[in-house]
Backbone as CSV, one residue per row, in Angstrom:
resi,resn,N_x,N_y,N_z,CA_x,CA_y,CA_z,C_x,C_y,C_z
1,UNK,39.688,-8.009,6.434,38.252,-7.708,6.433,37.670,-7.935,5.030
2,UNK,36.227,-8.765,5.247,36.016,-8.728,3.464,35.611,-7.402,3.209
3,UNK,35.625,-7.528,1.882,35.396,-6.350,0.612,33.862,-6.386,0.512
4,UNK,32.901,-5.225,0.706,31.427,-5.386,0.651,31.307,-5.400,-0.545
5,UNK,29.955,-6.207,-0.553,29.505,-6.920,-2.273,28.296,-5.606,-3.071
6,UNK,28.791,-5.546,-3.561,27.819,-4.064,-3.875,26.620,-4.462,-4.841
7,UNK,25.356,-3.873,-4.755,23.843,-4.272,-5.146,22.940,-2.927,-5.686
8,UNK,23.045,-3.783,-6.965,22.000,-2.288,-7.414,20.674,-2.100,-6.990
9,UNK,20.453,-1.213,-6.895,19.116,-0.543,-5.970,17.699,-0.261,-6.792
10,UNK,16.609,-0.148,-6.480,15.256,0.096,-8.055,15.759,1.488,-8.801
11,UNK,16.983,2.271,-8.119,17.107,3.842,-8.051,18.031,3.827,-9.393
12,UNK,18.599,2.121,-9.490,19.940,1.886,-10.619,21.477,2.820,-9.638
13,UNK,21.187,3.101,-8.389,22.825,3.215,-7.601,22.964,2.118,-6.939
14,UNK,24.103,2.237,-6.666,25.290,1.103,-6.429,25.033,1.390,-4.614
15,UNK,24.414,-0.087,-3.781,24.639,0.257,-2.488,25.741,-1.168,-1.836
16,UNK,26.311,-1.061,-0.608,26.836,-2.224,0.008,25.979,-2.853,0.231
17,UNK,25.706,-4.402,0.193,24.756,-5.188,0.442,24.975,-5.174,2.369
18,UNK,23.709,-5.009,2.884,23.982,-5.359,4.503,22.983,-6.129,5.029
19,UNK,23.041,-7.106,5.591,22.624,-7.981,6.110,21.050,-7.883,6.805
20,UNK,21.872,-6.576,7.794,20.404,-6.199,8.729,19.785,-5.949,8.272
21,UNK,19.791,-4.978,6.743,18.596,-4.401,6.089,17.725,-5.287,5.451
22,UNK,18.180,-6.806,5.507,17.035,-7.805,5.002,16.322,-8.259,5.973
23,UNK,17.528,-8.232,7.292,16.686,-8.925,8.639,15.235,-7.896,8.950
24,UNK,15.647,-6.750,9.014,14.649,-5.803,9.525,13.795,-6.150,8.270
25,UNK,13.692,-5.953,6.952,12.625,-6.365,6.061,11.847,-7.530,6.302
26,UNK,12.630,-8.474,6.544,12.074,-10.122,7.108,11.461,-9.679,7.924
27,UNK,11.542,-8.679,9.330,11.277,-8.934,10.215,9.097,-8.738,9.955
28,UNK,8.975,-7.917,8.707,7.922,-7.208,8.833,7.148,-8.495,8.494
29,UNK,7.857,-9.683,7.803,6.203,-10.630,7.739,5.883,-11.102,9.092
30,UNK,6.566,-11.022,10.346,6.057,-11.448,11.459,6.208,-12.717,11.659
31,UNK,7.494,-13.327,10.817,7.562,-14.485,10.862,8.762,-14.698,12.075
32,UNK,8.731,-16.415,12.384,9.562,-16.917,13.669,10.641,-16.129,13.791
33,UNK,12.131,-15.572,14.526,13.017,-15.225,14.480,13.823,-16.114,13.843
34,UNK,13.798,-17.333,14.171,14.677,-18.531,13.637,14.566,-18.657,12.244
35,UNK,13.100,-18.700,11.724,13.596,-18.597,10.208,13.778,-17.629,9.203
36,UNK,13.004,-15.741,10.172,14.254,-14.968,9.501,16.002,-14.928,9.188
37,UNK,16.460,-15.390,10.451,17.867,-15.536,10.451,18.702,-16.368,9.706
38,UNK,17.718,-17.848,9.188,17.690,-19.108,8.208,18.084,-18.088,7.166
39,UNK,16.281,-17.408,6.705,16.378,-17.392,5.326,17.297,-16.338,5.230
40,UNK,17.592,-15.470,6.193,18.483,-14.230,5.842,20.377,-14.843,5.349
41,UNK,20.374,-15.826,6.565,21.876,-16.296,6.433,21.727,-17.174,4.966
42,UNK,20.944,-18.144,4.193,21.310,-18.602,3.014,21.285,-17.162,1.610
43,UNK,20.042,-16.275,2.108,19.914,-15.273,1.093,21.306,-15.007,0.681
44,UNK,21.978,-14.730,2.285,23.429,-13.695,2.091,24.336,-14.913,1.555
45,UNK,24.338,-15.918,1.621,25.448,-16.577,1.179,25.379,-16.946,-0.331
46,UNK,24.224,-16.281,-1.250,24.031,-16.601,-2.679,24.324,-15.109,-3.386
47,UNK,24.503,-13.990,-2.561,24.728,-12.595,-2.748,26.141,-12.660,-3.824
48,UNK,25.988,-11.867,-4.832,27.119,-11.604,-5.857,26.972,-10.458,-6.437
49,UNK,28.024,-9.666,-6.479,28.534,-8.456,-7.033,27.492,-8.031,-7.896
50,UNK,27.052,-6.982,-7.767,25.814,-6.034,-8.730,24.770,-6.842,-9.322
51,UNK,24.043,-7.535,-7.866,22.905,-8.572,-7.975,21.959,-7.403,-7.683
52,UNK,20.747,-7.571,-8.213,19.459,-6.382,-7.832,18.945,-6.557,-6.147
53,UNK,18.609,-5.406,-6.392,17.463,-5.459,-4.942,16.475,-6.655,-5.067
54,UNK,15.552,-6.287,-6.137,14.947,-6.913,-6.836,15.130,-8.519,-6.708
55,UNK,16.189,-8.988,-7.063,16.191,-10.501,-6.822,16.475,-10.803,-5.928
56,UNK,17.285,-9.997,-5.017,17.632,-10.290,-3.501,16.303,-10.522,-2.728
57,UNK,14.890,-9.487,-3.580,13.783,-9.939,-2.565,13.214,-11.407,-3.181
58,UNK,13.585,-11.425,-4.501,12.575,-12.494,-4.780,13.267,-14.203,-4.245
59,UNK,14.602,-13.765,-3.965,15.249,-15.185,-3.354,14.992,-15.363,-2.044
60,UNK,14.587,-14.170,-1.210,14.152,-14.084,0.359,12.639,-14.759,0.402
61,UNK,11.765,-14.052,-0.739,10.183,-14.271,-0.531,10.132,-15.750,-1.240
62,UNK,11.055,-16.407,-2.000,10.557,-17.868,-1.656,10.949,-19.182,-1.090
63,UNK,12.163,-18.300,-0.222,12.776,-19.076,0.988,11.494,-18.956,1.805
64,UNK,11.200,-17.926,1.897,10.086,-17.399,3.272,8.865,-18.435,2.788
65,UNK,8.508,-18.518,1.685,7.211,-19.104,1.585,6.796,-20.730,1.593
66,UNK,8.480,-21.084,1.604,8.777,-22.616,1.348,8.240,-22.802,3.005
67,UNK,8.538,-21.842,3.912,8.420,-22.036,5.255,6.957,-21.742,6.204
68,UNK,6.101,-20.614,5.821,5.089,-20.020,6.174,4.948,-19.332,4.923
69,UNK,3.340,-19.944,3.830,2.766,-18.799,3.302,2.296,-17.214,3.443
70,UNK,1.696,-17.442,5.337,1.188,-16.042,5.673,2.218,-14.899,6.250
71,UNK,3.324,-15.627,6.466,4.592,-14.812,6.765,5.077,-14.016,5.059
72,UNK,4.710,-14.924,4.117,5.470,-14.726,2.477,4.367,-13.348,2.257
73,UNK,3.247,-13.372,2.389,2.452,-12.375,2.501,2.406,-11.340,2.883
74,UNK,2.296,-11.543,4.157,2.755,-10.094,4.490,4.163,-9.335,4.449
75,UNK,5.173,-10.624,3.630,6.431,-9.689,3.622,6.191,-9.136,2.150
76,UNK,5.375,-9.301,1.532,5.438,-8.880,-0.213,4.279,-7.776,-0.316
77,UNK,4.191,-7.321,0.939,2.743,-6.004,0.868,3.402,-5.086,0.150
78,UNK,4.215,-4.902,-0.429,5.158,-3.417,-0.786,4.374,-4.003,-2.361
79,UNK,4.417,-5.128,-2.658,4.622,-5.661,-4.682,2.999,-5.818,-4.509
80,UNK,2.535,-6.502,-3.132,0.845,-6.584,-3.484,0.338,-5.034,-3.896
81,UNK,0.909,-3.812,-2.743,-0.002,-2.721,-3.660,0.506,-2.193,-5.057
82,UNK,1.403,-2.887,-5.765,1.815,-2.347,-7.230,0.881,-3.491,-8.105
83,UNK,0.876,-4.852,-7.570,-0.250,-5.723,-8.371,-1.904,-5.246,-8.216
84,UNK,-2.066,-3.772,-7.740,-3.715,-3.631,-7.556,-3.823,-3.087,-8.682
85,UNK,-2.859,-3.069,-9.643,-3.488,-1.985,-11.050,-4.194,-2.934,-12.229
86,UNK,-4.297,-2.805,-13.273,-3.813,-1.617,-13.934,-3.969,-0.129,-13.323
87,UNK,-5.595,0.070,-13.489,-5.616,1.351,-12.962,-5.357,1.821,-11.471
88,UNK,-5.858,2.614,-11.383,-5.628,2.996,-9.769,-6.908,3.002,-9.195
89,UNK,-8.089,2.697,-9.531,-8.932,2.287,-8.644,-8.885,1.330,-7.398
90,UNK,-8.692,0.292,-8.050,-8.867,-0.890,-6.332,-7.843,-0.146,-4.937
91,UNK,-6.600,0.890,-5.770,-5.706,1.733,-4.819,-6.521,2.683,-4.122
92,UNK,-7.287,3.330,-4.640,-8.624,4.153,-4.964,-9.550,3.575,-3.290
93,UNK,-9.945,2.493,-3.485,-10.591,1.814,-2.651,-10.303,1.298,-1.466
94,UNK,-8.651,1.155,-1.693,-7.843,0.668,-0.366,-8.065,1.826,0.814
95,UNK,-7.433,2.727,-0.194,-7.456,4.060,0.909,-8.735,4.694,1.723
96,UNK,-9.817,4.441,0.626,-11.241,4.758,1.152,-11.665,3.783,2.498
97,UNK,-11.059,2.520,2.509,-11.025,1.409,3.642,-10.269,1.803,4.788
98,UNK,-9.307,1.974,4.337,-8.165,2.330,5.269,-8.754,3.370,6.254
99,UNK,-9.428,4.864,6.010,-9.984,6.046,6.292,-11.380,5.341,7.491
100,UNK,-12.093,4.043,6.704,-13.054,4.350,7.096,-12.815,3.167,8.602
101,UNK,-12.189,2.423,8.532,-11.399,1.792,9.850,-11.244,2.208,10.652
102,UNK,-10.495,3.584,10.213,-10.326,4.547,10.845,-11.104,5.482,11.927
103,UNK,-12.801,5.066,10.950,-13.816,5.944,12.094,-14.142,7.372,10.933
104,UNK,-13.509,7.471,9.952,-14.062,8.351,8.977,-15.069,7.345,8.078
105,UNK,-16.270,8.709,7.480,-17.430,8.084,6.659,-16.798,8.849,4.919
106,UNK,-16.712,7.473,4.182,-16.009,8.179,3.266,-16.899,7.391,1.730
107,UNK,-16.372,8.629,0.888,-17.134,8.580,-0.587,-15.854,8.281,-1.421
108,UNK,-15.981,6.835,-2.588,-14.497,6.918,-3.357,-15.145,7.535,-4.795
109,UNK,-14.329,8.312,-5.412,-14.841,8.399,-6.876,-15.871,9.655,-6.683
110,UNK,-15.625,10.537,-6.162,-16.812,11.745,-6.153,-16.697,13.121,-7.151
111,UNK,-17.260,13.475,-7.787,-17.780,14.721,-8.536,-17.756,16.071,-7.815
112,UNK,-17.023,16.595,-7.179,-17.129,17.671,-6.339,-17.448,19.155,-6.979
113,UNK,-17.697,20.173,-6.728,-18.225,21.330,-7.148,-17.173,22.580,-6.705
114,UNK,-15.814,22.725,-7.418,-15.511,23.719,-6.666,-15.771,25.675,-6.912
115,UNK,-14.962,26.499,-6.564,-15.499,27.655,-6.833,-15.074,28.191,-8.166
116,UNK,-14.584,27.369,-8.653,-14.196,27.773,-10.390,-14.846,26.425,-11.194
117,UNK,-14.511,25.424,-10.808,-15.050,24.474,-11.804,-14.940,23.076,-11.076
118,UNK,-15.512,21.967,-11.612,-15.836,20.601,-10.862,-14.493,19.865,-11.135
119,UNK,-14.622,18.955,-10.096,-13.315,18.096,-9.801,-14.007,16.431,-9.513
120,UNK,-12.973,15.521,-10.263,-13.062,14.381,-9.460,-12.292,13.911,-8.397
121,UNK,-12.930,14.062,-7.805,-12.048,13.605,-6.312,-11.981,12.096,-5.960
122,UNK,-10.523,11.552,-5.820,-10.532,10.316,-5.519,-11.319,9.835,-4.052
123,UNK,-11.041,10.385,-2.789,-11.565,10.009,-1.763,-12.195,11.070,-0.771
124,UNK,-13.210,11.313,-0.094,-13.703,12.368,0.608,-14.012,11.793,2.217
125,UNK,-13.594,12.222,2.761,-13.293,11.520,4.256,-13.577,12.071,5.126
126,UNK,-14.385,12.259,6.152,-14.993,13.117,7.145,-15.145,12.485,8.384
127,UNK,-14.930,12.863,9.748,-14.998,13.284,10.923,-14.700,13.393,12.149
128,UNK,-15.871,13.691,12.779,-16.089,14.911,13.262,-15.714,16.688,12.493
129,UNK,-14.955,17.227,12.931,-14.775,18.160,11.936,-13.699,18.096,11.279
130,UNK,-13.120,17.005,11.386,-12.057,17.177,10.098,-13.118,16.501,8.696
131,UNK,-12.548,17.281,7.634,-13.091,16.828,6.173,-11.969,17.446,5.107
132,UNK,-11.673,16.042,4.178,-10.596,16.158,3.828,-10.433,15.606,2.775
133,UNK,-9.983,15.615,1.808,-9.876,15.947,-0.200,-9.032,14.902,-0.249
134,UNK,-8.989,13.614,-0.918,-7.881,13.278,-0.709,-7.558,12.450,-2.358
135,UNK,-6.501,12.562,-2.930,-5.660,12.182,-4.437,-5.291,10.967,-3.932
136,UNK,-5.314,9.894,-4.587,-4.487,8.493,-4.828,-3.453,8.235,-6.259
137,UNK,-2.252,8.934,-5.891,-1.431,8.574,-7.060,-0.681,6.713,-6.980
138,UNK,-1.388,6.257,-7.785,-0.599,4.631,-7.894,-0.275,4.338,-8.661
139,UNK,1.120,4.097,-8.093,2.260,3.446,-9.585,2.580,1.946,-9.600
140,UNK,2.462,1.467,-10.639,2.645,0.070,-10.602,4.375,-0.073,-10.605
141,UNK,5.005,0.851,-10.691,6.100,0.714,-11.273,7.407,1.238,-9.637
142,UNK,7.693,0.388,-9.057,8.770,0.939,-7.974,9.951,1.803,-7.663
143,UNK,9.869,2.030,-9.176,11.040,3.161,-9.093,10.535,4.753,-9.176
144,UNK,9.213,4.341,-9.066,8.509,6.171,-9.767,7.879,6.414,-8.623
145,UNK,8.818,7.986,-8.084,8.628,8.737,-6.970,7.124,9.580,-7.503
146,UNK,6.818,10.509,-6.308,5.925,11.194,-6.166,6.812,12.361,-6.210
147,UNK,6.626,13.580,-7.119,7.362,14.431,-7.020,7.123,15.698,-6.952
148,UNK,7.081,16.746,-6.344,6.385,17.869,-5.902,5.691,18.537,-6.830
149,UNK,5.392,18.421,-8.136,4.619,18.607,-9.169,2.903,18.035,-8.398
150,UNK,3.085,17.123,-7.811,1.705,16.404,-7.471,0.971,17.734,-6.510
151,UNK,2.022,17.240,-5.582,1.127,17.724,-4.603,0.871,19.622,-4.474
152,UNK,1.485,20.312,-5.798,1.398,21.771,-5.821,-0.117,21.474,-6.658
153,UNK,-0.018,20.840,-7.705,-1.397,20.586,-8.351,-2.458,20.053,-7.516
154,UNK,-2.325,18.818,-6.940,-3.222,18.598,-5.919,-3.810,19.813,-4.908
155,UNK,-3.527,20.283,-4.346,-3.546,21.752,-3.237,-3.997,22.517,-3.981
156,UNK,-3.442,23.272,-5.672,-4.536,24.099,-6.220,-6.178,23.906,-6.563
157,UNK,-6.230,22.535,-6.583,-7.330,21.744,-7.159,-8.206,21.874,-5.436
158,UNK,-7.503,21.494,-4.214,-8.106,21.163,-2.886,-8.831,22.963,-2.878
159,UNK,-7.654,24.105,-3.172,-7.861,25.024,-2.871,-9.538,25.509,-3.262
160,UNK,-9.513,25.178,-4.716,-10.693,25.418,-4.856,-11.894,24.721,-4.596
161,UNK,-11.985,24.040,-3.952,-12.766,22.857,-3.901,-13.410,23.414,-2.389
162,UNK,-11.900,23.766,-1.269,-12.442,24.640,-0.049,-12.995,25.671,0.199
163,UNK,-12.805,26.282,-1.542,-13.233,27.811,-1.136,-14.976,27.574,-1.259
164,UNK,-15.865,26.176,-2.269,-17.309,25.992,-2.453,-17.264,25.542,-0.605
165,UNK,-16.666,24.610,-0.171,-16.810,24.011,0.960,-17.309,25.000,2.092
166,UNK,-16.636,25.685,2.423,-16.585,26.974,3.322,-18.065,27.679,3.346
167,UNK,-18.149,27.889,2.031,-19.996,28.890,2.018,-21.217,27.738,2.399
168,UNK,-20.502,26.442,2.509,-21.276,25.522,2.900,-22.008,25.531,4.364
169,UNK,-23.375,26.052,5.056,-23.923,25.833,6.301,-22.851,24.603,7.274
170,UNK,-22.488,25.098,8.133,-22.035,24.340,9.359,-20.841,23.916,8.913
171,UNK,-20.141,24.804,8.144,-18.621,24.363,7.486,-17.315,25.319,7.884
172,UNK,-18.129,26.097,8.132,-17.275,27.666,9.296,-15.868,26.982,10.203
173,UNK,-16.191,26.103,10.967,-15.393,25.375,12.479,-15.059,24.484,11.426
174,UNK,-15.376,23.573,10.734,-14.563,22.538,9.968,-13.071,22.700,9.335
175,UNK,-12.672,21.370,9.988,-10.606,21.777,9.458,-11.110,20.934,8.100
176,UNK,-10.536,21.859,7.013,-10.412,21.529,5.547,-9.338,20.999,5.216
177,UNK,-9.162,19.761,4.727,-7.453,19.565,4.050,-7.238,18.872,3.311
178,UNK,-6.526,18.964,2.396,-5.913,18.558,1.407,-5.023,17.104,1.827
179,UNK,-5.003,16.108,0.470,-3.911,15.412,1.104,-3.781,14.012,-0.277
180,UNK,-2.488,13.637,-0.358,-2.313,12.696,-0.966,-1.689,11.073,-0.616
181,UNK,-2.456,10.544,-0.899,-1.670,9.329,-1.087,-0.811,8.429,-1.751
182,UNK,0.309,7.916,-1.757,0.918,7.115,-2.636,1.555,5.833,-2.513
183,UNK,1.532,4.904,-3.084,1.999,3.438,-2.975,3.630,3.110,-2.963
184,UNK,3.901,4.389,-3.189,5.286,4.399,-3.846,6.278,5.561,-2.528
185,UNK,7.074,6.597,-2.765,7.464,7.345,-2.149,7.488,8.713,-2.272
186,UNK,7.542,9.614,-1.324,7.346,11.074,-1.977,9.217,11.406,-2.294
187,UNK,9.366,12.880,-3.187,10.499,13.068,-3.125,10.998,14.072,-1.572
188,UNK,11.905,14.492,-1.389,11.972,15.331,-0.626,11.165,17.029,-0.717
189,UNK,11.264,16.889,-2.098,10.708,18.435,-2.081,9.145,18.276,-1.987
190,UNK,8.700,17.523,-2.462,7.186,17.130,-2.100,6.755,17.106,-0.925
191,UNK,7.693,15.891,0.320,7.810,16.232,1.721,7.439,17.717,2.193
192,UNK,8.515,18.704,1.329,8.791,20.199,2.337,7.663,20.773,1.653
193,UNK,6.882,20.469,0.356,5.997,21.428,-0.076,4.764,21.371,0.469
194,UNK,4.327,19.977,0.881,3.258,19.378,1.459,2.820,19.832,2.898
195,UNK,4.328,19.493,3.877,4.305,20.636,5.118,3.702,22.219,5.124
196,UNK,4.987,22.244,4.230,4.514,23.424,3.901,3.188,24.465,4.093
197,UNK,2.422,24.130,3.479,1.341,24.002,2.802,0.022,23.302,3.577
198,UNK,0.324,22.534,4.778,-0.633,21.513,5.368,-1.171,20.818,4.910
199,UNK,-0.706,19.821,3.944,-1.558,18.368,3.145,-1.417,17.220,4.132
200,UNK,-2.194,16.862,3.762,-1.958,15.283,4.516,-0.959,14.831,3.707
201,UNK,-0.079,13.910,3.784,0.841,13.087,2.783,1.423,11.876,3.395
202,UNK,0.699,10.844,2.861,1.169,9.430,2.964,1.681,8.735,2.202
203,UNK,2.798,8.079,2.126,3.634,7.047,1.323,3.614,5.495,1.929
204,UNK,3.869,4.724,1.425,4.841,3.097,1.892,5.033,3.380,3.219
205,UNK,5.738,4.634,3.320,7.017,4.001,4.524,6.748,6.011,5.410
206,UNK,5.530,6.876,4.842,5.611,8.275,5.403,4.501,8.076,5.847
207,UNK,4.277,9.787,6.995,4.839,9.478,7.771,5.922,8.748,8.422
208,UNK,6.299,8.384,8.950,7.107,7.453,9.846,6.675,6.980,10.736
209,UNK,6.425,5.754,10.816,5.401,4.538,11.783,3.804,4.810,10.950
210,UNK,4.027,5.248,10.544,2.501,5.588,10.686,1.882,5.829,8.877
211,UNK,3.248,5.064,8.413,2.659,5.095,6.297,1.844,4.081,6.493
212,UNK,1.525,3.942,4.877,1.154,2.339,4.568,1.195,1.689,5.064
213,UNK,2.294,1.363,4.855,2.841,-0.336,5.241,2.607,-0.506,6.810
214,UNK,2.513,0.479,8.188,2.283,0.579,9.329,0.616,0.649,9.614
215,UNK,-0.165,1.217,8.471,-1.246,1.051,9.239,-2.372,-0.239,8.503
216,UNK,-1.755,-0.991,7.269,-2.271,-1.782,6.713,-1.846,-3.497,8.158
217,UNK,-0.869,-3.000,8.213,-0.515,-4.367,9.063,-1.168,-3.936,10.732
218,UNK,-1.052,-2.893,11.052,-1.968,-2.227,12.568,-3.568,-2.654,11.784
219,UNK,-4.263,-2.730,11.198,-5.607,-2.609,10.344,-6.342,-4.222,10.133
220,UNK,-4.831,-4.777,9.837,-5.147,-6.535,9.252,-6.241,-6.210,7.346
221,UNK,-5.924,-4.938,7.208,-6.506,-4.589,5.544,-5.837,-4.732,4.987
222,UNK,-5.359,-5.962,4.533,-4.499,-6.072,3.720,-5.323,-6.646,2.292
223,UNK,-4.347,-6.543,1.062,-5.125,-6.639,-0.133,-4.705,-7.923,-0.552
224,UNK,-5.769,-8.677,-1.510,-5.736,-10.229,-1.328,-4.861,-10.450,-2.645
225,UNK,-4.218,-9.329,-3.360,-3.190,-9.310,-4.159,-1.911,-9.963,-3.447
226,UNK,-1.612,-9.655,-1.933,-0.716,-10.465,-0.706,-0.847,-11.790,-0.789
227,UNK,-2.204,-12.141,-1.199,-2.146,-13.577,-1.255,-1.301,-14.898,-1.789
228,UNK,-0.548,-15.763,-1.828,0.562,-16.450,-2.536,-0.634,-17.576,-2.874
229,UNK,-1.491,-17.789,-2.356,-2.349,-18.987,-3.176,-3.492,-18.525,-4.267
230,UNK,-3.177,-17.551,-4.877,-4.279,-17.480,-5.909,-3.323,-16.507,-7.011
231,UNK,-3.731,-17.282,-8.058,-2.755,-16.901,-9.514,-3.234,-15.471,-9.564
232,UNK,-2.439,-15.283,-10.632,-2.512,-13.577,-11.386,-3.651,-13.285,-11.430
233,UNK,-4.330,-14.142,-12.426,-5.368,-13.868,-13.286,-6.897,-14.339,-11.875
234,UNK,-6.472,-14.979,-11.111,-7.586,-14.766,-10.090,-7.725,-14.055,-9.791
235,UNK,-6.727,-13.550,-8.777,-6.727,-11.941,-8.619,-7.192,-10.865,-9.129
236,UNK,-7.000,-11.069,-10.645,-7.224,-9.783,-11.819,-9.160,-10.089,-11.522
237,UNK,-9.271,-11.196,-11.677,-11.136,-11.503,-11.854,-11.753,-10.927,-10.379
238,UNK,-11.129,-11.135,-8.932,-11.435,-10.787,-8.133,-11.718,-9.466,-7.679
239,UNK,-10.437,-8.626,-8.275,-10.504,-7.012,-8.457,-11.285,-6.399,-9.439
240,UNK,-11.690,-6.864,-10.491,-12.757,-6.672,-11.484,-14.121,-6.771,-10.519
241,UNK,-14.495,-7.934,-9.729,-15.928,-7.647,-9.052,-15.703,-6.955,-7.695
242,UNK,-14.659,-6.200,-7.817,-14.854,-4.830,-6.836,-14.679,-5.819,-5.500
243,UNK,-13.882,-6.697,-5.023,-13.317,-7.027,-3.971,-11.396,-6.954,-3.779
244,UNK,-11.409,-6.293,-3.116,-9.906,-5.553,-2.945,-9.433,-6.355,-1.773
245,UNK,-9.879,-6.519,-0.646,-9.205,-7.203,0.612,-9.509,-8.613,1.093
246,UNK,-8.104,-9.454,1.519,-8.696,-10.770,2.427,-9.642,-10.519,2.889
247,UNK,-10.100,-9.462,3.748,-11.222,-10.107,4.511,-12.711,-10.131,4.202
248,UNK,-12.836,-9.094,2.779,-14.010,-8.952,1.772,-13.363,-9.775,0.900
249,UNK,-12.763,-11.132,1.114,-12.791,-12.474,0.369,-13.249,-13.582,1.193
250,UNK,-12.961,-13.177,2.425,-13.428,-14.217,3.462,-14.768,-14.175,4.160
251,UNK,-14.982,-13.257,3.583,-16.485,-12.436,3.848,-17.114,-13.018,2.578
252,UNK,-17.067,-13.054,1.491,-17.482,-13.635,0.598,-17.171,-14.422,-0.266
253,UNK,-16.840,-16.042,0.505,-16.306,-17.133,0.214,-17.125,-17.559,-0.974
254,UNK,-18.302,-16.837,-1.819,-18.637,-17.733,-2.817,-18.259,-17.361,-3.951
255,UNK,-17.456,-15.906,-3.808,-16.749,-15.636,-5.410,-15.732,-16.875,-5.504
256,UNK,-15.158,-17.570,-4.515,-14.344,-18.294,-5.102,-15.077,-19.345,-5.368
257,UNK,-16.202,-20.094,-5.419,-16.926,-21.021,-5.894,-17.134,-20.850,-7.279
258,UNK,-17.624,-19.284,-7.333,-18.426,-19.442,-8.490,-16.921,-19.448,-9.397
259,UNK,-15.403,-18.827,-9.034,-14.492,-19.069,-10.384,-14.382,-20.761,-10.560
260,UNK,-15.352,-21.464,-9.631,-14.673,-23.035,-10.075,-13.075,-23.585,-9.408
261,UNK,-12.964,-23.046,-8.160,-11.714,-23.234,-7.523,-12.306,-24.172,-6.828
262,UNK,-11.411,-25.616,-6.605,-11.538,-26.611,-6.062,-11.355,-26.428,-4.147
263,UNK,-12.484,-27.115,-3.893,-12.475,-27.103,-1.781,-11.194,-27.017,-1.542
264,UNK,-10.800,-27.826,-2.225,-9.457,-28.096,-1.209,-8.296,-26.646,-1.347
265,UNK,-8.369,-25.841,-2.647,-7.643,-24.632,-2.498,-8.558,-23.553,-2.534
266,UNK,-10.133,-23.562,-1.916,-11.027,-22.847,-1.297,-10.216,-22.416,-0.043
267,UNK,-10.185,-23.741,0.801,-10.248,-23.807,2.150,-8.541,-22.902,2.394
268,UNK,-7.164,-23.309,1.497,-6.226,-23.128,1.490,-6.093,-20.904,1.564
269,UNK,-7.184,-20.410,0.724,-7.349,-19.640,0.352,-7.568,-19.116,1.485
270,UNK,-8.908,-19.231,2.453,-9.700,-18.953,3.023,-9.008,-18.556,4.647
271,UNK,-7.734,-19.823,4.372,-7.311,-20.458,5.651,-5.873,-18.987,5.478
272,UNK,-5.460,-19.070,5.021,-4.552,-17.510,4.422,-4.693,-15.974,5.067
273,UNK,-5.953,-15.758,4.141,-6.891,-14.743,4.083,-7.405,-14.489,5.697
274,UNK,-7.790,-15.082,6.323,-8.403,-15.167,7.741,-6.743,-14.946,8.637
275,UNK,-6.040,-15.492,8.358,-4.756,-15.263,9.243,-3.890,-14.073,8.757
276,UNK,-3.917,-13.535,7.826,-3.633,-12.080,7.140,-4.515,-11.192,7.914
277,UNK,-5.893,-11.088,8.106,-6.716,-10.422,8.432,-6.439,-10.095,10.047
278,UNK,-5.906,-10.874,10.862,-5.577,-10.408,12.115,-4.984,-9.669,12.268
279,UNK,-5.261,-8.540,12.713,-4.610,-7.016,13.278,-3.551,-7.462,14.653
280,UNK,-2.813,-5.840,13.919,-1.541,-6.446,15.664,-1.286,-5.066,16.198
């Protein structure tokens, strides 16, 4: 029997490299079966002893892209939401999208009033009677958990914020809640404190079915950072005029005019962006 090839992890531990766990990753750009199994069977046959996660994805994502750009896309949504920074605004904005898809009417960036003192609140999200506080912690960086420090601070901050809410006319019947978001992962104790406690708490991959990465691809909101045809620094200019998603790029096909991008990788752009944007 062979000897498993062991692969360091973003965590820096030592795991067995396994096969399926790339297939099932492949599987998420939605690309053919045939050329997951391609790119999965050459990936594995270039695999060597305490090779990173890390390059294991970056040898998958440009097998994948040699084959289907919009498949390379949506398999790199995990690195597109770490390319929305520097700051955490355009993250800021995702989530406010995400909410309002949803059927919630939402405020990003708000000044709130609580019963000790004012707060900035990243996202405020309402209805029917749910209304709900919500933190965007975004890390550009993949190895940096969310760790129950957040969300005890977050919840003292919600706490007071519910107690102005409450003396508020027609706020009596309203479910109040707390809740955070993150690009990255929670730790376990964050998990049990958050329960705990009743926060909302979303990660990448939390919930289960139902994180990030599940309702951006259920949504077709995906961020045009996913994109493989437009450089760094487009990107960076695009997120500067406050457009975060393919489809508020395809919606407004003349920011790419005015950077001076040629028709022919207009249309390439456009042609991307529009097939990202389909919900499943």
């Amino acid at each position: 029997m062979n000897k498993p090839v062991l692969i360091k992890k973003y965590s820096g531990e030592y795991e067995a490299f396994d096969v399926n766990k790339l297939i099932n990753s492949l599987r998420r750009s939605r690309a053919d079966e045939d050329i997951i199994q391609d790119v999965a069977r050459k990936v594995q046959e270039q695999i060597e002893e305490g090779m990173t996660t890390k390059k294991i994805y970056q040898l998958a994502f440009k097998m994948l892209k040699r084959k289907s750009r919009v498949s390379a896309s949506k398999y790199k949504l995990k690195k597109a939401l770490m390319e929305l920074g520097p700051t955490g605004f355009p993250f800021e904005k995702l989530v406010g999208k995400l909410l309002a898809h949803e059927g919630f009417s939402t405020q990003v960036g708000v000044i709130v009033q609580g019963n000790c003192v004012q707060h900035e609140v990243d996202v405020i999200a309402q209805k029917g009677n749910k209304h709900y506080m919500i933190e965007c912690k975004y890390h550009s960086d993949q190895g940096r958990f969310c760790n129950v420090k957040i969300p005890l601070y977050i919840h003292s901050r919600f706490s007071d914020v519910e107690k102005q809410w409450k003396h508020q006319k027609g706020h009596e019947a309203k479910l109040h809640k707390g809740g955070v978001y993150t690009n990255t992962r929670f730790t376990t104790d964050a998990i049990q404190y958050g329960k705990c406690v009743g926060m909302l708490m979303t990660s990448w991959d939390y919930p289960r079915g139902n994180g990030l990465k599940d309702r951006i691809d259920k949504s077709g909101l995906h961020p045009l950072t996913a994109l493989t045809t437009l450089t760094k620094a487009e990107k960076t200019k695009l997120l500067d005029q406050g457009i975060i998603l393919c489809k508020e790029l395809h919606e407004n096909p003349d920011f790419l005019e005015q950077m001076g991008i040629s028709k022919l990788r207009q249309n390439k752009i456009l042609e991307d962006s529009r097939e990202l944007c389909r919900s499943h």
